[in-house]
N, CA, C and O atoms as CSV, one atom per row, in Angstrom:
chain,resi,resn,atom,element,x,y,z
A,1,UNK,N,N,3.074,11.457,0.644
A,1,UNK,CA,C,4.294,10.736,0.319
A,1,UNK,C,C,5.403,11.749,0.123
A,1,UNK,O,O,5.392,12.610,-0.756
A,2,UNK,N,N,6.374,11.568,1.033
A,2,UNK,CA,C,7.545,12.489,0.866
A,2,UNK,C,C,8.622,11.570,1.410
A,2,UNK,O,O,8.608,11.202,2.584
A,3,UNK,N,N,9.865,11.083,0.259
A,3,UNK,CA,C,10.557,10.735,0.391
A,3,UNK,C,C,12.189,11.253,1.302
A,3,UNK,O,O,13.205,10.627,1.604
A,4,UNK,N,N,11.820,12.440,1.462
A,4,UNK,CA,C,13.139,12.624,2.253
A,4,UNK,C,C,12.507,12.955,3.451
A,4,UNK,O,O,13.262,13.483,4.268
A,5,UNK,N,N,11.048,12.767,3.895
A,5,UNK,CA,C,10.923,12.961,5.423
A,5,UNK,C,C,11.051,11.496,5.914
A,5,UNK,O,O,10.762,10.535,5.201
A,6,UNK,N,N,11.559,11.387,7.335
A,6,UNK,CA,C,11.932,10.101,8.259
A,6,UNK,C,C,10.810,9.394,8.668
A,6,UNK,O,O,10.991,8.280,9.159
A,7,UNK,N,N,9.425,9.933,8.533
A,7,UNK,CA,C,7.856,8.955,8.400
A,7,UNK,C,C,8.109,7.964,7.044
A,7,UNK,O,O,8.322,8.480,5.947
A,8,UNK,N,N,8.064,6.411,7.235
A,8,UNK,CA,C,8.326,5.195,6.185
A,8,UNK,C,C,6.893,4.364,6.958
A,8,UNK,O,O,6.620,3.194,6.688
A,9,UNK,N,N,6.398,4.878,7.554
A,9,UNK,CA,C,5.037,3.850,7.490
A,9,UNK,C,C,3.549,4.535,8.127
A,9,UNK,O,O,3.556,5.245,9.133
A,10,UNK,N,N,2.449,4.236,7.456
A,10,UNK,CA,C,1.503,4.767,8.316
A,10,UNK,C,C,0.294,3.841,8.096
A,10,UNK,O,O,0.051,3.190,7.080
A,11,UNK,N,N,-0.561,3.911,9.459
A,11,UNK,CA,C,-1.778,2.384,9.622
A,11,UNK,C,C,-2.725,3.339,10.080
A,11,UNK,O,O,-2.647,4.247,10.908
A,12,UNK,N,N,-4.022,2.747,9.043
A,12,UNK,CA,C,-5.567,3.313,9.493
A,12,UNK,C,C,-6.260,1.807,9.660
A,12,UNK,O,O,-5.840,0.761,9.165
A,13,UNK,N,N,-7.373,1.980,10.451
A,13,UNK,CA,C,-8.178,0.900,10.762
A,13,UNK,C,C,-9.499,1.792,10.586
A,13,UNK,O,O,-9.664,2.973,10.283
A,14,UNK,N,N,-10.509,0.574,10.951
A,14,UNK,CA,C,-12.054,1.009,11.409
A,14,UNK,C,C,-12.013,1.888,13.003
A,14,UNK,O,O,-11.296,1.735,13.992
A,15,UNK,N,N,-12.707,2.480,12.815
A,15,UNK,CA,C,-13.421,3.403,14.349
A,15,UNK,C,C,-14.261,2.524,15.022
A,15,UNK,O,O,-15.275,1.928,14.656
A,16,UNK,N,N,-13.512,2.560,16.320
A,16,UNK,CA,C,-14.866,1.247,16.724
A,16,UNK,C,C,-16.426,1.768,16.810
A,16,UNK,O,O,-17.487,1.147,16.750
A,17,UNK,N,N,-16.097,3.294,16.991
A,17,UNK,CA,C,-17.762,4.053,16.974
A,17,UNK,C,C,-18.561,4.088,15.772
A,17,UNK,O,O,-19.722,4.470,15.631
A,18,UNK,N,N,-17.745,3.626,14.932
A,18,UNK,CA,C,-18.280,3.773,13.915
A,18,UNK,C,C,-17.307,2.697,12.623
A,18,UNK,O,O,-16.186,2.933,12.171
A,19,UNK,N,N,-18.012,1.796,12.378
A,19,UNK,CA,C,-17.284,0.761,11.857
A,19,UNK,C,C,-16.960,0.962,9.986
A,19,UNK,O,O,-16.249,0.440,9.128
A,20,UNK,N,N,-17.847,1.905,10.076
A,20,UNK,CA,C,-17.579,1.992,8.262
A,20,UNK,C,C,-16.681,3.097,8.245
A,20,UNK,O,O,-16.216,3.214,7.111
A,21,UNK,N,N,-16.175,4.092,9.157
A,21,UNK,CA,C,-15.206,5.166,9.226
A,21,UNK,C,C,-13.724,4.548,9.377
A,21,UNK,O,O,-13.532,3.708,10.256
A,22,UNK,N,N,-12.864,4.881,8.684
A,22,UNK,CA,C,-11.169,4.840,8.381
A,22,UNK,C,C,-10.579,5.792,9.784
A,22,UNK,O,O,-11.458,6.646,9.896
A,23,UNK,N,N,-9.842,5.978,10.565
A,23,UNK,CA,C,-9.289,6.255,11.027
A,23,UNK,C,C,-7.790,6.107,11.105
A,23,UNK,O,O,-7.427,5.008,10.688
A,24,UNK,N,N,-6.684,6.995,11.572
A,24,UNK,CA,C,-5.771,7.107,11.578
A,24,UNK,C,C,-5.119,6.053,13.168
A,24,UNK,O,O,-5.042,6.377,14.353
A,25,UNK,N,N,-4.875,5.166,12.674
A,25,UNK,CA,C,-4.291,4.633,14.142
A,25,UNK,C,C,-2.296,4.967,14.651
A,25,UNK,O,O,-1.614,4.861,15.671
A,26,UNK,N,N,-2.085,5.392,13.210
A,26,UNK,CA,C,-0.537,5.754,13.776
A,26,UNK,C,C,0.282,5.947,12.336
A,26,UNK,O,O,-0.135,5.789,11.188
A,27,UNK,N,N,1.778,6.402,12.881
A,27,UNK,CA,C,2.733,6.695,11.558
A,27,UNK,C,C,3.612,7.000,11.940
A,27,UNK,O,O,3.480,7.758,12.901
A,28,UNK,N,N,5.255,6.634,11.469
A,28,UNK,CA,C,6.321,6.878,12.040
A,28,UNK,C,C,7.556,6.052,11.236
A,28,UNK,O,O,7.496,5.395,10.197
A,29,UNK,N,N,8.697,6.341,12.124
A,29,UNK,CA,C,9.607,6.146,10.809
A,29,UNK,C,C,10.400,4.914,11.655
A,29,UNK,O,O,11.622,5.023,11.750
A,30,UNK,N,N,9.721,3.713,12.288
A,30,UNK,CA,C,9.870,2.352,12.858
A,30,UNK,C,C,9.716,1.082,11.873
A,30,UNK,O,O,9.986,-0.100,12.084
A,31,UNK,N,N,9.135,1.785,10.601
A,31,UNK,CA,C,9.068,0.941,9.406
A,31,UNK,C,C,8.340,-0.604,9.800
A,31,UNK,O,O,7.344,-0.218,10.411
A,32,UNK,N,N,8.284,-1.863,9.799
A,32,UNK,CA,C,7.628,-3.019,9.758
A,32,UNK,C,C,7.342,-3.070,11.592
A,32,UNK,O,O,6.243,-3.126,12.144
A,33,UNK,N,N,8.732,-3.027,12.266
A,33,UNK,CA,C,8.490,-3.036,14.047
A,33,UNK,C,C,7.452,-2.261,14.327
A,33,UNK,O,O,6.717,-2.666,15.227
A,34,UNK,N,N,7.063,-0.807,13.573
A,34,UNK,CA,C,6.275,0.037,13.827
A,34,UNK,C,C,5.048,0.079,13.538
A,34,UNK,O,O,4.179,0.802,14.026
A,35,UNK,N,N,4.948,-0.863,12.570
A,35,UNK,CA,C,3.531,-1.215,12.071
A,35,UNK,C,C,3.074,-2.616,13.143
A,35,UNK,O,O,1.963,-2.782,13.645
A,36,UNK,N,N,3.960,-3.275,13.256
A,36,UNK,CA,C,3.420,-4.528,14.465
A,36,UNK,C,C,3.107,-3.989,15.876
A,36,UNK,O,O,2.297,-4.543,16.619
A,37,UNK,N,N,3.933,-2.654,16.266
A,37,UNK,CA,C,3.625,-2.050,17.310
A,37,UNK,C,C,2.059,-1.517,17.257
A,37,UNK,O,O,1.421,-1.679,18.298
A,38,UNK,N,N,1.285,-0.809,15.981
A,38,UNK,CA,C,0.226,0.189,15.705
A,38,UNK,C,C,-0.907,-0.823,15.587
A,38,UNK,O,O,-1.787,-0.712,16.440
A,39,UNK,N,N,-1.051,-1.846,14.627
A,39,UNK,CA,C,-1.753,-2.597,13.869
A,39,UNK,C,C,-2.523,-3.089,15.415
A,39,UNK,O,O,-1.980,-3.191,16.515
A,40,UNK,N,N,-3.799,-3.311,15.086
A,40,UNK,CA,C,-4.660,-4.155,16.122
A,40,UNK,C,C,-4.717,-5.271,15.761
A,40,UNK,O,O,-5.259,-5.577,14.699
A,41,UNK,N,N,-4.016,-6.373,16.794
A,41,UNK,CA,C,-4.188,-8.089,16.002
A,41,UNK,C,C,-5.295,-8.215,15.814
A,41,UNK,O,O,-5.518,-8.744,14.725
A,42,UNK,N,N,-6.482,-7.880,16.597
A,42,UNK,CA,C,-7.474,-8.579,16.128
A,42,UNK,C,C,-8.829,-7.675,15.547
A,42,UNK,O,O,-9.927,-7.653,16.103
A,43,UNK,N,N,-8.439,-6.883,14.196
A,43,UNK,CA,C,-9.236,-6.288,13.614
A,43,UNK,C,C,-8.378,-6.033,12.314
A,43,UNK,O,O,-7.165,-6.234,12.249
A,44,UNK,N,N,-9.002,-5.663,11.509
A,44,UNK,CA,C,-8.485,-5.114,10.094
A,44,UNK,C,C,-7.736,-3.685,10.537
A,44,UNK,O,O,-8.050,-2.761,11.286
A,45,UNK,N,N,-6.264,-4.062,9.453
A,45,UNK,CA,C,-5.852,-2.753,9.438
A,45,UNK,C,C,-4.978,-2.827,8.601
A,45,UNK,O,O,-4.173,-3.759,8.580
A,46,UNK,N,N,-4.980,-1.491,7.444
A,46,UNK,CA,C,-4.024,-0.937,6.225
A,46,UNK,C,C,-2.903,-0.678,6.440
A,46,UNK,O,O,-2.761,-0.667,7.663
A,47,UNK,N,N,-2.200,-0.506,6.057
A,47,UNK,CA,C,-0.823,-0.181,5.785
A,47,UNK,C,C,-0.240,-0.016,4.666
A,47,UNK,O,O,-0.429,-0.825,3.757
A,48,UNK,N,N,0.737,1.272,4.486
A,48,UNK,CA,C,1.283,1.904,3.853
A,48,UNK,C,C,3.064,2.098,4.460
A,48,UNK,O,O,3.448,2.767,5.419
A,49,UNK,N,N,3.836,1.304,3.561
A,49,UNK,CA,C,4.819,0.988,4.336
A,49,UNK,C,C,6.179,1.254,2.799
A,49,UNK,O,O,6.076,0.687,1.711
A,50,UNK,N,N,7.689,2.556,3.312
A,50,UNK,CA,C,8.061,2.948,2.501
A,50,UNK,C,C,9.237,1.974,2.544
A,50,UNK,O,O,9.595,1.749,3.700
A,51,UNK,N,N,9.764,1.493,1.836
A,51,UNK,CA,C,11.000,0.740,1.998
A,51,UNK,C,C,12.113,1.881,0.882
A,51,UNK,O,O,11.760,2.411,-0.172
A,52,UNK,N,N,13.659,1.998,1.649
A,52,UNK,CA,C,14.519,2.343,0.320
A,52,UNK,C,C,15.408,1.080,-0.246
A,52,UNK,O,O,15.682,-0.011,0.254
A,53,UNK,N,N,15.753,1.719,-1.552
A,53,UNK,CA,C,16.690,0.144,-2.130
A,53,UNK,C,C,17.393,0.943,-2.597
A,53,UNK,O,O,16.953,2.013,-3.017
A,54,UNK,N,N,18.896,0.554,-2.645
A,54,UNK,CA,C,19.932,0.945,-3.783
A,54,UNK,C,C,20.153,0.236,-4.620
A,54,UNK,O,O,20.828,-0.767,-4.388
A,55,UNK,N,N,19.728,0.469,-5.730
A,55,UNK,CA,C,20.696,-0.939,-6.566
A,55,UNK,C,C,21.298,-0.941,-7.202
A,55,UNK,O,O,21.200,-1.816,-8.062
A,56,UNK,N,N,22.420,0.059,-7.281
A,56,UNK,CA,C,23.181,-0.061,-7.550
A,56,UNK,C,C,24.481,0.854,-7.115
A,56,UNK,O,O,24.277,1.986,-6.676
A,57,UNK,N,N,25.559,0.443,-7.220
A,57,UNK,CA,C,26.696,1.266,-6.095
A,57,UNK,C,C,28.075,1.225,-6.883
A,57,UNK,O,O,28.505,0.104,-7.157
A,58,UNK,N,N,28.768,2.275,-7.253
A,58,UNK,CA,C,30.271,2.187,-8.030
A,58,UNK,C,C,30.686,3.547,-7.982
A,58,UNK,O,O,30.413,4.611,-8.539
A,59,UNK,N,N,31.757,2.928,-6.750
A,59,UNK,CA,C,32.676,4.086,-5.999
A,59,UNK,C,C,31.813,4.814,-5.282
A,59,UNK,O,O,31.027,4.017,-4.770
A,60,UNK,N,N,31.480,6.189,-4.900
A,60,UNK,CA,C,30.811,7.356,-4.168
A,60,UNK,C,C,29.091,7.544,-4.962
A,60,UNK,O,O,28.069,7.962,-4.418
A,61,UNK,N,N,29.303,7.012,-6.559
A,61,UNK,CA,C,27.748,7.324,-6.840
A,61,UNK,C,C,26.999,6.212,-6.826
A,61,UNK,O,O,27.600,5.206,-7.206
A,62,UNK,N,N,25.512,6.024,-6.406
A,62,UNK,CA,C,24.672,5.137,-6.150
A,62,UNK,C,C,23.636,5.561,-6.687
A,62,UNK,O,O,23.287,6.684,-7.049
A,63,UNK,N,N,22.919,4.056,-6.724
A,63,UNK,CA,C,20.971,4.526,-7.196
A,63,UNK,C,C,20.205,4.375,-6.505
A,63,UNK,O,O,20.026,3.159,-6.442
A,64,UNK,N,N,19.140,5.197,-5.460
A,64,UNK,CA,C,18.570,4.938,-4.856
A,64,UNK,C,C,17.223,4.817,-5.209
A,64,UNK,O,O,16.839,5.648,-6.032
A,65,UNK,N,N,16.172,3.777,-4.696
A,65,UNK,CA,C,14.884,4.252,-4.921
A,65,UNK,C,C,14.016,3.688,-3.900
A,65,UNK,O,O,14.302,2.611,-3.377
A,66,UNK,N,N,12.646,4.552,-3.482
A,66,UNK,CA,C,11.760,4.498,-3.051
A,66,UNK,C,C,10.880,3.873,-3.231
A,66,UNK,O,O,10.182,4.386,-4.107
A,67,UNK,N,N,10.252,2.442,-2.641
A,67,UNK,CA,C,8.879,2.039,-2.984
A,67,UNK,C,C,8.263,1.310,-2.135
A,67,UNK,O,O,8.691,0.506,-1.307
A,68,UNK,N,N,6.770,1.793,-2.510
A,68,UNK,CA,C,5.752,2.101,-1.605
A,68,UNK,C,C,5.036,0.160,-1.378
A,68,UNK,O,O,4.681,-0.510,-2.347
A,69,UNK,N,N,5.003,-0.212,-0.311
A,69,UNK,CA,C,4.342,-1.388,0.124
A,69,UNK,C,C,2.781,-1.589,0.965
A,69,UNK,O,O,2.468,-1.121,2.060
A,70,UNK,N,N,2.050,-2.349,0.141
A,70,UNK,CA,C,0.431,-1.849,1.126
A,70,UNK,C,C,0.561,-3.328,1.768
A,70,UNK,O,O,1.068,-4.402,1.444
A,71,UNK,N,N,-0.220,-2.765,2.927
A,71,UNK,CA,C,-0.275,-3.950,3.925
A,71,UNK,C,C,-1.339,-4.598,4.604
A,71,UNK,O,O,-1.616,-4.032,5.661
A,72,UNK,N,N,-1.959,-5.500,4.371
A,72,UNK,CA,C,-3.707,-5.317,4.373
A,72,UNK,C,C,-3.643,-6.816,5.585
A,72,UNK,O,O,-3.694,-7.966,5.147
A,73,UNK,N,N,-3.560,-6.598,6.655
A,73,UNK,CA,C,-4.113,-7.331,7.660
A,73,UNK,C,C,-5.614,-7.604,7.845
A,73,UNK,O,O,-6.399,-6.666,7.988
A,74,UNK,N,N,-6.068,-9.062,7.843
A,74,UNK,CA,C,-7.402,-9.318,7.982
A,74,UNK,C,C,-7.222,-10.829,8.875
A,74,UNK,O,O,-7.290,-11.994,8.483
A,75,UNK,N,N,-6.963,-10.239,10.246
A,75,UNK,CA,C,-7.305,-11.362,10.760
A,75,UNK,C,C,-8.560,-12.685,11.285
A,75,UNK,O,O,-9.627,-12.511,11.873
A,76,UNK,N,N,-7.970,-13.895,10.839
A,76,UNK,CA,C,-8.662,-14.834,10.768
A,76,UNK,C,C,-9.733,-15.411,11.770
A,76,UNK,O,O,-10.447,-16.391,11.554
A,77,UNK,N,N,-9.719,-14.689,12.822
A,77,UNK,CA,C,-10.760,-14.655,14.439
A,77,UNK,C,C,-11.582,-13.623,14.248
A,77,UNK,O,O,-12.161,-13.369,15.304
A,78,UNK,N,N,-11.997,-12.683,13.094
A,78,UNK,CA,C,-12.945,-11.526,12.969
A,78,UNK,C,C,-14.064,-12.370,12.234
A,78,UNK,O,O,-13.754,-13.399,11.634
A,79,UNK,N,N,-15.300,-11.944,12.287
A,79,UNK,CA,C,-16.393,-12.707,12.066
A,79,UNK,C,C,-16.397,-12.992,10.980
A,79,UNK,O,O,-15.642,-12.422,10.192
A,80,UNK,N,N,-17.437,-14.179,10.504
A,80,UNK,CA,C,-17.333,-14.183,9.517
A,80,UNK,C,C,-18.298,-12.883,8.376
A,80,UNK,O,O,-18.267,-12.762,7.152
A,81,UNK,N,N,-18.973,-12.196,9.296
A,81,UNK,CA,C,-19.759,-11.000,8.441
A,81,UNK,C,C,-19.187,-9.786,8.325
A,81,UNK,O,O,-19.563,-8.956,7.497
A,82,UNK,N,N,-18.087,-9.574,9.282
A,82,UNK,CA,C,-17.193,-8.634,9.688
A,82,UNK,C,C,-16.450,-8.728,8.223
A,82,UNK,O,O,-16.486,-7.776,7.443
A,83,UNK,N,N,-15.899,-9.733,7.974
A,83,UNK,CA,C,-15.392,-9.878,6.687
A,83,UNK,C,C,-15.513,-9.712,5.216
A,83,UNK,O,O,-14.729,-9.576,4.277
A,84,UNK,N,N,-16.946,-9.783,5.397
A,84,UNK,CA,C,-17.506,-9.875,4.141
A,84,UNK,C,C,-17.635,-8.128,3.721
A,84,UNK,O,O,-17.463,-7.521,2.664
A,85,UNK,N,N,-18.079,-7.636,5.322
A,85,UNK,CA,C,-18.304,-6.187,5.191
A,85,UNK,C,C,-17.192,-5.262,4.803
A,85,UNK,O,O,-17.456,-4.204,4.231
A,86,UNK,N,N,-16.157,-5.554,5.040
A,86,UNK,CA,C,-15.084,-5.176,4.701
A,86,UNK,C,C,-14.148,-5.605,3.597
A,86,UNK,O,O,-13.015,-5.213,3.316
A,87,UNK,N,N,-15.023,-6.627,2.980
A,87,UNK,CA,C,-13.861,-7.138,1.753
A,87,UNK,C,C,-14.799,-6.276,0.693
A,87,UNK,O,O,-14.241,-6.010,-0.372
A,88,UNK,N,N,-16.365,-5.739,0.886
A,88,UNK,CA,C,-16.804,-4.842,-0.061
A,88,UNK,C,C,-15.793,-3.818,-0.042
A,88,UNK,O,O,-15.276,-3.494,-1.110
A,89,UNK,N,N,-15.423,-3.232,1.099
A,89,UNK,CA,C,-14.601,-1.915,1.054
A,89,UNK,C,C,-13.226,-1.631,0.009
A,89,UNK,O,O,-12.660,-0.706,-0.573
A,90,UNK,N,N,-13.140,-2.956,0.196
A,90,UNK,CA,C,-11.072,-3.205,0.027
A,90,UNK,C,C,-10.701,-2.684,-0.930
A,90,UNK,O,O,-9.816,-1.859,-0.706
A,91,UNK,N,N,-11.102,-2.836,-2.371
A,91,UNK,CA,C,-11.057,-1.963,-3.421
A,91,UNK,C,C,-11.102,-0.746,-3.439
A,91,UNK,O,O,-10.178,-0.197,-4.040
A,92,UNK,N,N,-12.214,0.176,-2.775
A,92,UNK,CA,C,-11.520,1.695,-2.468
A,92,UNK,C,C,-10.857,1.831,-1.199
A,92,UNK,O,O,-10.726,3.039,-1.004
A,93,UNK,N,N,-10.461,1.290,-0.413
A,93,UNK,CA,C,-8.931,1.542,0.498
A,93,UNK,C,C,-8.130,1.125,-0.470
A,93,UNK,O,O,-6.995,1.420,-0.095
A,94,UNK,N,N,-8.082,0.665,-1.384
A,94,UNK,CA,C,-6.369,-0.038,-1.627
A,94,UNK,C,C,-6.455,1.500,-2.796
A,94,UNK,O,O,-5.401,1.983,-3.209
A,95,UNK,N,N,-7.149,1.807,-3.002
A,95,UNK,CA,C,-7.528,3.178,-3.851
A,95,UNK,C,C,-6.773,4.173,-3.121
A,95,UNK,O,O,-5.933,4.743,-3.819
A,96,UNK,N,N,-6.840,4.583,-1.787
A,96,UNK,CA,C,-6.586,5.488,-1.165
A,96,UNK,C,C,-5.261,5.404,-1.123
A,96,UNK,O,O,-4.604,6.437,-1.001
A,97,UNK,N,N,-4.752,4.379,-1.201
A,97,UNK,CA,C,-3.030,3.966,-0.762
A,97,UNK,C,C,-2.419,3.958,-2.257
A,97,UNK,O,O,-1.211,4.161,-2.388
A,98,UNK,N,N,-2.992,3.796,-3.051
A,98,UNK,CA,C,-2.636,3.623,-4.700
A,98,UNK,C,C,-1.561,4.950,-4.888
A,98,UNK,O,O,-1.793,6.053,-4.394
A,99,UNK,N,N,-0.510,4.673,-5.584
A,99,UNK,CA,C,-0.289,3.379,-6.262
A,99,UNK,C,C,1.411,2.752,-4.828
A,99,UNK,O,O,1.950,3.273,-3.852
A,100,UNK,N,N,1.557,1.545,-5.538
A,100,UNK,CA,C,2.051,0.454,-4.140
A,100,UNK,C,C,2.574,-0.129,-5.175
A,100,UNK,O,O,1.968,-0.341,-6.225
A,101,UNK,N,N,4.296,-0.568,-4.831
A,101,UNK,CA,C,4.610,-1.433,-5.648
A,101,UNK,C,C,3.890,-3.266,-5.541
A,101,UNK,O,O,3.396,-4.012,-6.387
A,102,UNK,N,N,4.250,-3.443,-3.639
A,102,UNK,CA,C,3.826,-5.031,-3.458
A,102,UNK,C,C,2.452,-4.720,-2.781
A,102,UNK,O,O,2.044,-3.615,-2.425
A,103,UNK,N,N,1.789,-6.000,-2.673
A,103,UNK,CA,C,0.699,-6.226,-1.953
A,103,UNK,C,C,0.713,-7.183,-1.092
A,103,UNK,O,O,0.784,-8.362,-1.440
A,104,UNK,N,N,0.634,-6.736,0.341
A,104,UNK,CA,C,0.722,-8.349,1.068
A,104,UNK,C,C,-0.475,-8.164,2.133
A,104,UNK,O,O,-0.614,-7.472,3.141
A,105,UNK,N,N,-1.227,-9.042,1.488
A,105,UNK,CA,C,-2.286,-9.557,2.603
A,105,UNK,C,C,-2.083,-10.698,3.424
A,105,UNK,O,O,-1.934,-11.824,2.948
A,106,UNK,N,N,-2.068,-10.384,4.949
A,106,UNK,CA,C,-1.557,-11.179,5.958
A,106,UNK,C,C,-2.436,-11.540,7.091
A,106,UNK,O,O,-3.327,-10.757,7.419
A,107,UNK,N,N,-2.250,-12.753,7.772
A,107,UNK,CA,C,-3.617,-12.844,8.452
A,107,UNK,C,C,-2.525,-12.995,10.283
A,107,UNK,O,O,-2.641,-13.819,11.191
A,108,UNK,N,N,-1.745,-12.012,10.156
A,108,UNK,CA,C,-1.469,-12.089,11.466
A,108,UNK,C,C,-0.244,-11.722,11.116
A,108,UNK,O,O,0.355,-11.987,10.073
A,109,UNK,N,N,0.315,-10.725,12.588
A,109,UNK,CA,C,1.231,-9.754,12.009
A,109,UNK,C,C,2.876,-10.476,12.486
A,109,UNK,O,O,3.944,-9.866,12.440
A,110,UNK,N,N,2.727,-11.542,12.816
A,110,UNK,CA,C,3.867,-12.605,12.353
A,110,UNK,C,C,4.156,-13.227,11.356
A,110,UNK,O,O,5.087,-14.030,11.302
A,111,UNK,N,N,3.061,-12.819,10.019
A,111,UNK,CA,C,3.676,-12.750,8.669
A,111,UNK,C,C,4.647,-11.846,8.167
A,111,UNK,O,O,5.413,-12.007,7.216
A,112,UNK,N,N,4.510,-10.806,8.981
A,112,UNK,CA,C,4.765,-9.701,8.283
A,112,UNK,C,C,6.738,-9.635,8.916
A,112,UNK,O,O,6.936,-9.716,10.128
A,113,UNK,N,N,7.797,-9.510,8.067
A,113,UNK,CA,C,9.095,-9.480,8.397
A,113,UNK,C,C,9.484,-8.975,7.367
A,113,UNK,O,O,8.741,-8.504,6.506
A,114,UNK,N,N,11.072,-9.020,7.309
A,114,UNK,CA,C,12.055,-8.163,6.166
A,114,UNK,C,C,12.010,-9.169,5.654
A,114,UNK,O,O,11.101,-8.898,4.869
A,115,UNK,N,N,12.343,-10.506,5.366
A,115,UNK,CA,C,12.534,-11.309,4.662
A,115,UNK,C,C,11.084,-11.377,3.265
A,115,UNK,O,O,11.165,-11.687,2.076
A,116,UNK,N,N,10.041,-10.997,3.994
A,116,UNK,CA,C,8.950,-11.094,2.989
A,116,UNK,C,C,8.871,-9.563,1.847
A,116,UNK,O,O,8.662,-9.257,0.673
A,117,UNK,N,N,9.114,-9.129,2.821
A,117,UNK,CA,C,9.256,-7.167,2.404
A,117,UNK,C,C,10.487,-6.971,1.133
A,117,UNK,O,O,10.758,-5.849,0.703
């Protein structure tokens, strides 16, 4: 996590060679477009997604801040054992991404927009 580099999102999934292994599927500074670009619709995949906010602004000085959004895609066409195997996991991935201000678990990455973010 480094707030003044231009990387604001990064997505790991399963290895298909190996289904209990995390892999790196992508990261870049495309923010939500960039995660719908990376994410596999039809498999589980994390996300770690940076949003900035100002909130507040008077004259030239402002407040900016950084916070961190996890993004837990589990789409609804993955088996039903596929699921189960992976909802053991979820607790230490959401570990790895810790700490996250929101949590949005989405079952298809046409949930996922600015309006929800």
């Amino acid at each position: 996590r480094n707030d003044s580099s231009d990387t604001n999102f990064v997505v790991v999934g399963y290895d298909e060679n190996n289904p209990n292994a995390l892999i790196l599927l992508g990261s870049g500074s495309s923010g939500i477009e960039g995660i719908k670009a990376t994410c596999k619709a039809d498999d589980v995949c994390y996300s770690l997604l940076r949003v900035n906010y100002t909130f507040e602004k008077a004259g030239v000085i402002k407040s900016d801040a950084s916070r961190f959004i996890f993004v837990y895609l589990r789409p609804e066409s993955i088996p039903l054992q596929r699921k189960m195997k992976i909802g053991t996991a979820e607790g230490q991935v959401k570990k790895l991404f810790t700490p996250f201000m929101k949590n949005f678990e989405i079952s298809s990455l046409d949930e996922l927009n600015k309006d929800k973010v």
